[in-house]
KEPADREN-626643 format. One record per residue (C-alpha): x, y, z; chain. Coordinates in pm, 1 decimal, m for minus. Each point is the difference from the previous one (the first is absolute). Example, Ala and Ser with C-alpha at 12.3 -4.5 7.8 and 13.67 -1.06 7.14 Angstrom:
<lumtis>
xx = 1230.0 | yy = m450.0 | zz = 780.0 | chain = A
xx = 137.0 | yy = 344.0 | zz = m66.0 | chain = A
</lumtis>
This chain:
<lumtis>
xx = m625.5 | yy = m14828.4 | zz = 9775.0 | chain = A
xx = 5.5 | yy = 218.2 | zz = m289.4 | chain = A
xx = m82.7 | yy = 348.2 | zz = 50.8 | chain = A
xx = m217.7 | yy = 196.1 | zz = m186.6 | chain = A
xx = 155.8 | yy = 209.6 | zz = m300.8 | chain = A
xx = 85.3 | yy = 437.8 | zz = 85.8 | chain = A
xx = m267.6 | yy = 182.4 | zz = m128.0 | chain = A
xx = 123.3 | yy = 247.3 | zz = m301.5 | chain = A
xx = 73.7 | yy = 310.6 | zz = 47.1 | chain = A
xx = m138.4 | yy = 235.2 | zz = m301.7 | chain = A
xx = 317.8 | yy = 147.3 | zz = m161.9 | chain = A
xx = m16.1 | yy = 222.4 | zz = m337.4 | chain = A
xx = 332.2 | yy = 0.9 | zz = m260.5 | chain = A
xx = 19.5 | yy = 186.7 | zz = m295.9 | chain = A
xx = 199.1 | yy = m49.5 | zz = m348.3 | chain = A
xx = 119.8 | yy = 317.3 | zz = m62.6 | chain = A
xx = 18.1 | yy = 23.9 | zz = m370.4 | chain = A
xx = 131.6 | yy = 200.4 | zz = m264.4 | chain = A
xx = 149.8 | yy = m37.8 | zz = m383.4 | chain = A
xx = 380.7 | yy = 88.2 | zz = m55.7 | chain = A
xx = 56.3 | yy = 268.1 | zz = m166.8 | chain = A
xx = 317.6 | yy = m92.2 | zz = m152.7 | chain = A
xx = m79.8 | yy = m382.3 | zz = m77.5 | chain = A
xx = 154.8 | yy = m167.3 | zz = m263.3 | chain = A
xx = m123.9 | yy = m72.5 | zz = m334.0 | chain = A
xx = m193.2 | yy = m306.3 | zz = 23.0 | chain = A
xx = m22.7 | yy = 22.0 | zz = 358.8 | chain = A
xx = m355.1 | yy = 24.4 | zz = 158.2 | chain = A
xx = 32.7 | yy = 307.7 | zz = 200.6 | chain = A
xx = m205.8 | yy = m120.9 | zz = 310.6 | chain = A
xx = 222.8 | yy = 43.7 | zz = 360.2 | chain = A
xx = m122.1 | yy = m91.2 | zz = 320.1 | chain = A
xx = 141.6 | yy = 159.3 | zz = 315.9 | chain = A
xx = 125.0 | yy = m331.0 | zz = 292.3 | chain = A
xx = 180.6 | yy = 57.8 | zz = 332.4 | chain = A
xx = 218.1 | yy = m287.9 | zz = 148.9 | chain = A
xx = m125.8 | yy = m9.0 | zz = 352.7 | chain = A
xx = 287.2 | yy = m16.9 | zz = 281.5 | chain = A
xx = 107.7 | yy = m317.2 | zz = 107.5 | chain = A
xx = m98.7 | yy = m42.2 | zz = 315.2 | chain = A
xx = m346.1 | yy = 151.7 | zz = 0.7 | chain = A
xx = m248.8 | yy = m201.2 | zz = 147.5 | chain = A
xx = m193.1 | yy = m68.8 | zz = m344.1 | chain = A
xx = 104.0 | yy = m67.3 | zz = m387.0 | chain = A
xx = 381.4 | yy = 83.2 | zz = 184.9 | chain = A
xx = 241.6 | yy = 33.1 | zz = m270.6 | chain = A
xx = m265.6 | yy = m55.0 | zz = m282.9 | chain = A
xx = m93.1 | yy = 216.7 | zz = m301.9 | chain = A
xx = m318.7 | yy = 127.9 | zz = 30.1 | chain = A
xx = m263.3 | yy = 274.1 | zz = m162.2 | chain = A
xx = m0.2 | yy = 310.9 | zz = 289.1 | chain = A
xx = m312.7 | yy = m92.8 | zz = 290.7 | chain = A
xx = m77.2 | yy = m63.5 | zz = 303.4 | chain = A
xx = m284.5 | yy = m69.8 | zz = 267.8 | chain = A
xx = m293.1 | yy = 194.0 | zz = 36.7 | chain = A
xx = 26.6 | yy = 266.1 | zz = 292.4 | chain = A
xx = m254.7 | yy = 72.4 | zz = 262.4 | chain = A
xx = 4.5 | yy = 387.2 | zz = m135.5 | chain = A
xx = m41.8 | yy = m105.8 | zz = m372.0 | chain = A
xx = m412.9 | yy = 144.5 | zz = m18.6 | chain = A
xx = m69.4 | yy = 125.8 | zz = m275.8 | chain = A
xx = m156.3 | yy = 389.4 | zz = 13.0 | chain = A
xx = m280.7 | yy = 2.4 | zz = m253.4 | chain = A
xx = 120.1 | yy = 376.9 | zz = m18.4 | chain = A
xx = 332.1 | yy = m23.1 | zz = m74.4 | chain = A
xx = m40.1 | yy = m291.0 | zz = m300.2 | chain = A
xx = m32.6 | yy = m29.8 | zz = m315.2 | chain = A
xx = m69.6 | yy = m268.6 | zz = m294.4 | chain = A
xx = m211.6 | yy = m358.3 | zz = 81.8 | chain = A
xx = m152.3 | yy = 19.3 | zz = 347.0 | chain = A
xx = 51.9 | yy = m302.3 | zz = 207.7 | chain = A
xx = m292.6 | yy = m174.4 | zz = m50.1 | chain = A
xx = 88.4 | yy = m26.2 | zz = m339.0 | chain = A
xx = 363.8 | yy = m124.5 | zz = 84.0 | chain = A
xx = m200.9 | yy = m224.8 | zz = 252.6 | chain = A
xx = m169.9 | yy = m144.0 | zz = m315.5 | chain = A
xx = 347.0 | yy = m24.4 | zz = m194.9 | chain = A
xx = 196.0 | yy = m151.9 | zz = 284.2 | chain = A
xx = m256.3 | yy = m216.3 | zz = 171.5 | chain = A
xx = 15.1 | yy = 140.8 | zz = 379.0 | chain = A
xx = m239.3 | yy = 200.3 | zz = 187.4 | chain = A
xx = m8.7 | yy = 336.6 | zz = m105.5 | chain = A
xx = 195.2 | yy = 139.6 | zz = 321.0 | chain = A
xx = 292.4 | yy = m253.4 | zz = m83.3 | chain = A
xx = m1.4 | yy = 128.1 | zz = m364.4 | chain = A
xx = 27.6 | yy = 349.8 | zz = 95.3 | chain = A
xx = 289.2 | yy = m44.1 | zz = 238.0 | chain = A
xx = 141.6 | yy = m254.2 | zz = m182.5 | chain = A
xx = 43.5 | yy = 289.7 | zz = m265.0 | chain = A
xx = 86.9 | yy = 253.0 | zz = 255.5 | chain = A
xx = 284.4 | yy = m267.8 | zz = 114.2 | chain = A
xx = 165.2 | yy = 18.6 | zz = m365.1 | chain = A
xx = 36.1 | yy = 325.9 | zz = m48.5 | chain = A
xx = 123.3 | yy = 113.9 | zz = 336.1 | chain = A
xx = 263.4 | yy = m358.7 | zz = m61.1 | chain = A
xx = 55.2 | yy = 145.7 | zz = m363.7 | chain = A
xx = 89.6 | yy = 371.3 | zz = 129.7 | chain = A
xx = 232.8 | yy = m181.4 | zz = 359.2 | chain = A
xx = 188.6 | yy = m227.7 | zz = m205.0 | chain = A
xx = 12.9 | yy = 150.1 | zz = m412.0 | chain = A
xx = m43.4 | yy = 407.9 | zz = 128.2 | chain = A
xx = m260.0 | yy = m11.4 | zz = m254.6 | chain = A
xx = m335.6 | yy = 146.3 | zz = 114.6 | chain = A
xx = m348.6 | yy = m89.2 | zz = m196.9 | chain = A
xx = m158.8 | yy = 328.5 | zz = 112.8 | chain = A
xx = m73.4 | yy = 330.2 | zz = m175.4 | chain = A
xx = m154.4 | yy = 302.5 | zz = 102.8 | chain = A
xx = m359.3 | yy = 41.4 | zz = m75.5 | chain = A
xx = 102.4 | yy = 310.1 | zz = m265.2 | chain = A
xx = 107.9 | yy = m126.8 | zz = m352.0 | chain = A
xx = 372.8 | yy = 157.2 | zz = m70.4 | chain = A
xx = 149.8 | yy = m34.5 | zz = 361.9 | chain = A
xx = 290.5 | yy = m142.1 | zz = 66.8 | chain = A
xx = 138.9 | yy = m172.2 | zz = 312.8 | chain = A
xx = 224.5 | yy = 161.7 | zz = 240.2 | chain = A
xx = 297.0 | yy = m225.4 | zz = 18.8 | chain = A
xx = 164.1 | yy = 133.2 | zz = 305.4 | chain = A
xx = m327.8 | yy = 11.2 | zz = 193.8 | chain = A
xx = m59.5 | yy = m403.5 | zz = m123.5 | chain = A
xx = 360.3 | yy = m66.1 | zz = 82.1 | chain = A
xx = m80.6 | yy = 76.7 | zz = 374.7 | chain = A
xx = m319.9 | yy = m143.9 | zz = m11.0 | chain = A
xx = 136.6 | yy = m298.8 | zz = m117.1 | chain = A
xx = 231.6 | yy = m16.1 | zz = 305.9 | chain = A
xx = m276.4 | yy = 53.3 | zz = 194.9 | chain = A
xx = m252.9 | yy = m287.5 | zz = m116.0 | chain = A
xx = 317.0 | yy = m256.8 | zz = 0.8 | chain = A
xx = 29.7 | yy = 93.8 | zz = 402.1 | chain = A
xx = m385.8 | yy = 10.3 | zz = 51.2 | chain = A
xx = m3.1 | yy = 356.1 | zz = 118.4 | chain = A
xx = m284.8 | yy = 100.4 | zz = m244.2 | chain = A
xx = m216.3 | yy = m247.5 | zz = m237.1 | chain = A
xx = m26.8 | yy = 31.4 | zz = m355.3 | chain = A
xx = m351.6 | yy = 163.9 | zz = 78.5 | chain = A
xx = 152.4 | yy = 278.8 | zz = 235.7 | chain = A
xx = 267.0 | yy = 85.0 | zz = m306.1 | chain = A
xx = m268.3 | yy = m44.0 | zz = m290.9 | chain = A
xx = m240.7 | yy = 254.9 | zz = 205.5 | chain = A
xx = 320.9 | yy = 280.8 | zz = 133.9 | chain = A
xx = 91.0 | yy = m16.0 | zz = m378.7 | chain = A
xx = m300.3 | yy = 35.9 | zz = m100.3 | chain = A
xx = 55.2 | yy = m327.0 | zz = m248.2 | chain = A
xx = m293.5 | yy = m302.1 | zz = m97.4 | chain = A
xx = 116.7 | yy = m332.0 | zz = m34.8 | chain = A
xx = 9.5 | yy = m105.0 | zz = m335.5 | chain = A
xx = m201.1 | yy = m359.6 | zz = m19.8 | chain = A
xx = m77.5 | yy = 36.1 | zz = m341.2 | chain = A
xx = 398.6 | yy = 15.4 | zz = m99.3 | chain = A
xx = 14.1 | yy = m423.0 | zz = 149.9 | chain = A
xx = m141.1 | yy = m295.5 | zz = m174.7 | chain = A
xx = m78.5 | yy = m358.3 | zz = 154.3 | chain = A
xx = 224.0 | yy = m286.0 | zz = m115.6 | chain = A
xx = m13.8 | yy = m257.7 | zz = 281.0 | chain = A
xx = m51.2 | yy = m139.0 | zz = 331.2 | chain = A
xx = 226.0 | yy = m267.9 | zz = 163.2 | chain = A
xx = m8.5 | yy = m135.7 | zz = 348.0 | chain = A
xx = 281.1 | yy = m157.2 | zz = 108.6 | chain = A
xx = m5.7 | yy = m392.9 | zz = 98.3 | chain = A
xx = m134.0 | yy = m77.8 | zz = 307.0 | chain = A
xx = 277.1 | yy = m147.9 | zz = 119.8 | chain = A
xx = 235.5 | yy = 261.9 | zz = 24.8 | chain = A
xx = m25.7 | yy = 164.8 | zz = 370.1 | chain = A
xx = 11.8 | yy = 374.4 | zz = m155.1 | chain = A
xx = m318.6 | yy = m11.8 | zz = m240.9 | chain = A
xx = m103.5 | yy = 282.0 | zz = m248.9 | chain = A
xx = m325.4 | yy = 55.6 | zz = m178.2 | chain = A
xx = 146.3 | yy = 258.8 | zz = m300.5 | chain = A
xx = m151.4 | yy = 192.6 | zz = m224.4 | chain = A
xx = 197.3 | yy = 68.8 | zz = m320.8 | chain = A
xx = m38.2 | yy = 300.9 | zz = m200.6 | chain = A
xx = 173.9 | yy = 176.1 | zz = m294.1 | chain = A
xx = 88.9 | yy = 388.9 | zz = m75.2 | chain = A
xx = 151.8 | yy = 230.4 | zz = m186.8 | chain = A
xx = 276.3 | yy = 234.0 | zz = 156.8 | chain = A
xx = m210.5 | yy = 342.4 | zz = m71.8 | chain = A
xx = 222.8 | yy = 247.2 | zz = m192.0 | chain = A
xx = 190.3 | yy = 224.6 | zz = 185.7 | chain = A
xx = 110.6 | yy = m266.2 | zz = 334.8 | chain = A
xx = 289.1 | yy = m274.9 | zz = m28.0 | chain = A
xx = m2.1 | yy = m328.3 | zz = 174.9 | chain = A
xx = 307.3 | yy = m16.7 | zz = 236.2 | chain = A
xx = 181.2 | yy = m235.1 | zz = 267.8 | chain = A
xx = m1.6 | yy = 218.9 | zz = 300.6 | chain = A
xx = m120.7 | yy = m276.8 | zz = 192.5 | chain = A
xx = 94.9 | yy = m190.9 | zz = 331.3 | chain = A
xx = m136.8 | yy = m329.6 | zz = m107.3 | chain = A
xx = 160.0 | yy = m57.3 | zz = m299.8 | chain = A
xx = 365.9 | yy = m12.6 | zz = m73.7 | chain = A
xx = m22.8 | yy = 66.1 | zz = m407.0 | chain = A
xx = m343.4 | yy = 95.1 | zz = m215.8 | chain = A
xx = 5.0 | yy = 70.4 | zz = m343.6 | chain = A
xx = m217.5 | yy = m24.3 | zz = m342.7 | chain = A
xx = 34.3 | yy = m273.8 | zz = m187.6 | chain = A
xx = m113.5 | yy = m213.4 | zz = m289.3 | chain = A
xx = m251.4 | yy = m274.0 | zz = 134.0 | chain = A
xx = 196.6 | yy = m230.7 | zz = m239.9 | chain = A
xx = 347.8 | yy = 103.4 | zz = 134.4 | chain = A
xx = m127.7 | yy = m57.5 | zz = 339.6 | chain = A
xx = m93.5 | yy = m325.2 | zz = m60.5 | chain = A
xx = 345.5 | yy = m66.6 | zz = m209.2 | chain = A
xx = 170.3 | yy = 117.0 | zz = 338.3 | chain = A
xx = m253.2 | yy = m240.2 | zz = 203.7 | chain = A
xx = 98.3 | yy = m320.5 | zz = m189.2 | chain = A
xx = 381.2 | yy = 90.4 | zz = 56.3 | chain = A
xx = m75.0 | yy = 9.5 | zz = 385.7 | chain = A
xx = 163.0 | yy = 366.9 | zz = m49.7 | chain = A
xx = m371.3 | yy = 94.3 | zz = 170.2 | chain = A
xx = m231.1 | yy = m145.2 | zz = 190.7 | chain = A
xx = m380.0 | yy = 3.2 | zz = m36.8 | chain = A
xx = m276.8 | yy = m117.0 | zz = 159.6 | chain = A
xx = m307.5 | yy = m174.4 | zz = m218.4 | chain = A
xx = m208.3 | yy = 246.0 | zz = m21.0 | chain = A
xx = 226.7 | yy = 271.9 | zz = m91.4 | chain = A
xx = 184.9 | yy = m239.8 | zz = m268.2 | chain = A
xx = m349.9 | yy = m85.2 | zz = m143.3 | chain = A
xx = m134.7 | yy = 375.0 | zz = m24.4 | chain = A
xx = 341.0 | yy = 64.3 | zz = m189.9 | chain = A
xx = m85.5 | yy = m296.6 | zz = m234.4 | chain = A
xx = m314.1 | yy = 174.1 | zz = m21.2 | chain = A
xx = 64.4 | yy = 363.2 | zz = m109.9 | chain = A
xx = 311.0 | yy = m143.1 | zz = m183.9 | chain = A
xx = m232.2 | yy = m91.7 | zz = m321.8 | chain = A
xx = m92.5 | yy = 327.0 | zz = m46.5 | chain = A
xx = 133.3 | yy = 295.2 | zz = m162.2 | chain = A
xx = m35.8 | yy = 302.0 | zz = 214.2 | chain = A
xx = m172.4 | yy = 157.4 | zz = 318.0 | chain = A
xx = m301.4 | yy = 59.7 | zz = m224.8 | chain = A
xx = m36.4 | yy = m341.5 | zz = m86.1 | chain = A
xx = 9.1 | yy = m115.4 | zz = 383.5 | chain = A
xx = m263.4 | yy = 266.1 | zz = 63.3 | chain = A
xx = m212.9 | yy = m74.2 | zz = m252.7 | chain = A
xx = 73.5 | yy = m384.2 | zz = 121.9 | chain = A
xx = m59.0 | yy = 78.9 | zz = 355.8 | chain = A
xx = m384.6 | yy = 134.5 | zz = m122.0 | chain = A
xx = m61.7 | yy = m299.7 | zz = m129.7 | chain = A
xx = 102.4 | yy = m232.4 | zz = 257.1 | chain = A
xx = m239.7 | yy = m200.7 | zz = 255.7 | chain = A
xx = 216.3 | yy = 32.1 | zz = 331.8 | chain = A
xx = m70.4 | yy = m327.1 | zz = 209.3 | chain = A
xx = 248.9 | yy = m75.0 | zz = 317.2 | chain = A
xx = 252.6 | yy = m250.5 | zz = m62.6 | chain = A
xx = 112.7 | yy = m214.0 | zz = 309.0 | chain = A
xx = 318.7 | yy = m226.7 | zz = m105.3 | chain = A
xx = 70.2 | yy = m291.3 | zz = 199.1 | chain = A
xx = 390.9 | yy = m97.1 | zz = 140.3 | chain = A
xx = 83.4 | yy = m356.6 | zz = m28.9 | chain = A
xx = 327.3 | yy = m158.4 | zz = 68.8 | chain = A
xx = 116.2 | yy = m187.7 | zz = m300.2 | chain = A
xx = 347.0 | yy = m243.5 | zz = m21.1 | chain = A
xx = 150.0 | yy = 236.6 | zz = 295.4 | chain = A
xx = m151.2 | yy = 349.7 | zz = m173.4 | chain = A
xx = m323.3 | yy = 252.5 | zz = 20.6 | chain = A
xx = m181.5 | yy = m20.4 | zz = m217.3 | chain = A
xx = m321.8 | yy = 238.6 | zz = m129.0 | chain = A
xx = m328.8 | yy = m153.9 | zz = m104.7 | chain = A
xx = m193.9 | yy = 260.4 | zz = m186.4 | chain = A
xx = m364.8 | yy = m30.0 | zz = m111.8 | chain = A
xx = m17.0 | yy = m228.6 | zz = m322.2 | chain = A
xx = 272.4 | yy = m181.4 | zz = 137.2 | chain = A
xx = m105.1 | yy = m398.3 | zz = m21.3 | chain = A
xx = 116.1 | yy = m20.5 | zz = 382.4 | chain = A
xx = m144.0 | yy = 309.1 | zz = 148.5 | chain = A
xx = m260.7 | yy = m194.6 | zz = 134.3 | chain = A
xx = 155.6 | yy = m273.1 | zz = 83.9 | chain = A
xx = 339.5 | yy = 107.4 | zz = 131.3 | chain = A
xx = 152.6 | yy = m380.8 | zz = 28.9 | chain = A
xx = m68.2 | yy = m51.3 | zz = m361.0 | chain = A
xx = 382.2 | yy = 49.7 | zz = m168.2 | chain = A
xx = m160.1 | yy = 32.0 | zz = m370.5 | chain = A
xx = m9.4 | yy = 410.4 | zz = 40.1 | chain = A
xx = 25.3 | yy = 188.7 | zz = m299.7 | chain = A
xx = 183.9 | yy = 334.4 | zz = 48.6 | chain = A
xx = 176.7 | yy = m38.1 | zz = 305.4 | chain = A
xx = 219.7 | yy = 317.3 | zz = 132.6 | chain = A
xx = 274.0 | yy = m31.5 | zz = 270.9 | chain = A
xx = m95.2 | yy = 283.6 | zz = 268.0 | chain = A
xx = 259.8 | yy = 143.0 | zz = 214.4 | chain = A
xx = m79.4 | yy = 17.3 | zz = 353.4 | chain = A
xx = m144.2 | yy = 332.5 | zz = 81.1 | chain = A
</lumtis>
């Protein structure tokens, strides 16, 4: 008897973006920041990936302590119930500021800058669950900055796999003044690179990514900068996209939406068919 699929687990990730200032003449300048996950973690192990991770029991947003869209209107953008929204956005910046050490937050004062050793121990501190990102937005006297993200996507992942996600993609700048780093314990290398570099390196099997990181790359790789993806990322109708695995000659495969076999898996004539590592 088959069993019934895992229910999803709501998970936020985050392209980190920013434009090189150094790029070459005739080179778009557009980076985005991706972490290659340890091998033998339980999920994406060994893949490429945008920094993110599940939503937390303590990720509740503080109406006091934000700032930008509230979550009803991310609710409206993302296409959850409003609690979901808000901690879905709570989720990716406490991931962004574990995993990057960059923090979406300000004070409430225009001019003030963040206290890097005080973060630096914070940091620590959220990473080991001894304090929330509430408790160090409030001691700090910080606001989470909602206003800073934008809504890209939503992708669930296939129903078959026994670790499911439902993720909510968003983009942001790095805000002036903080750097994106690798000070991480799941990942083994992260860096900023060219979307189209990345997926140069994926083709060579020099990296490894997983569909819906290689097709948000394809994505923001057709535009210019990080103010093009923002202004793209305003314009964009985010529905949640649920691929389907299918074994093919020996291989999985991905069935996207559009695909001629998505809804009928046994039917070989797909169209654009992507080999999936396991995750």
């Amino acid at each position: 008897m088959t069993s019934a699929p895992v229910v999803p687990r709501p998970a936020a990730t985050v392209l980190l973006l920013r434009d090189h200032p150094d790029a070459p003449p005739g080179r778009a300048p557009l980076q985005v920041f991706l972490q290659r996950r340890v091998a033998g973690m339980a999920f994406a192990g060994g893949m490429t990936v945008f920094p993110g991770g599940a939503v937390d029991a303590a990720d509740v947003p503080d109406p006091q302590l934000w700032a930008g869209p509230a979550p009803d209107w991310w609710a409206a953008r993302l296409q959850c119930p409003t609690a979901l929204a808000g901690a879905l956005v709570q989720a990716a910046v406490r991931e962004t500021f574990e995993e990057c050490g960059v923090l979406l937050a300000a004070a409430p004062h225009p001019g003030a800058e963040l206290d890097a050793q005080l973060l630096g121990a914070a940091r620590a501190d959220i990473v080991a669950r001894r304090r929330s990102l509430g408790e160090l937005l409030r001691g700090a006297g910080l606001r989470l900055r909602a206003d800073l993200l934008r809504p890209w996507a939503r992708w669930i992942t296939p129903e078959s796999e026994p670790r499911r996600y439902d993720t909510a993609f968003f983009v942001a700048l790095v805000p002036d003044g903080q750097a994106a780093d690798a000070h991480t314990s799941e990942a083994v290398e992260a860096t900023w690179w060219y979307p189209d570099e990345a997926l140069a390196c994926a083709d060579r099997g020099e990296i490894r990514l997983m569909t819906p990181t290689e097709h948000t790359l394809r994505e923001i790789a057709a535009l210019p900068d990080s103010a093009a993806v923002l202004a793209a990322a305003d314009d964009r109708t985010v529905r949640a996209v649920a691929p389907r695995v299918v074994q093919r000659d020996g291989r999985r495969v991905v069935l996207l939406p559009g695909d001629p076999a998505y809804l009928d898996p046994a039917d070989p004539a797909a169209g654009d068919i992507v080999p999936e590592a396991p995750s």
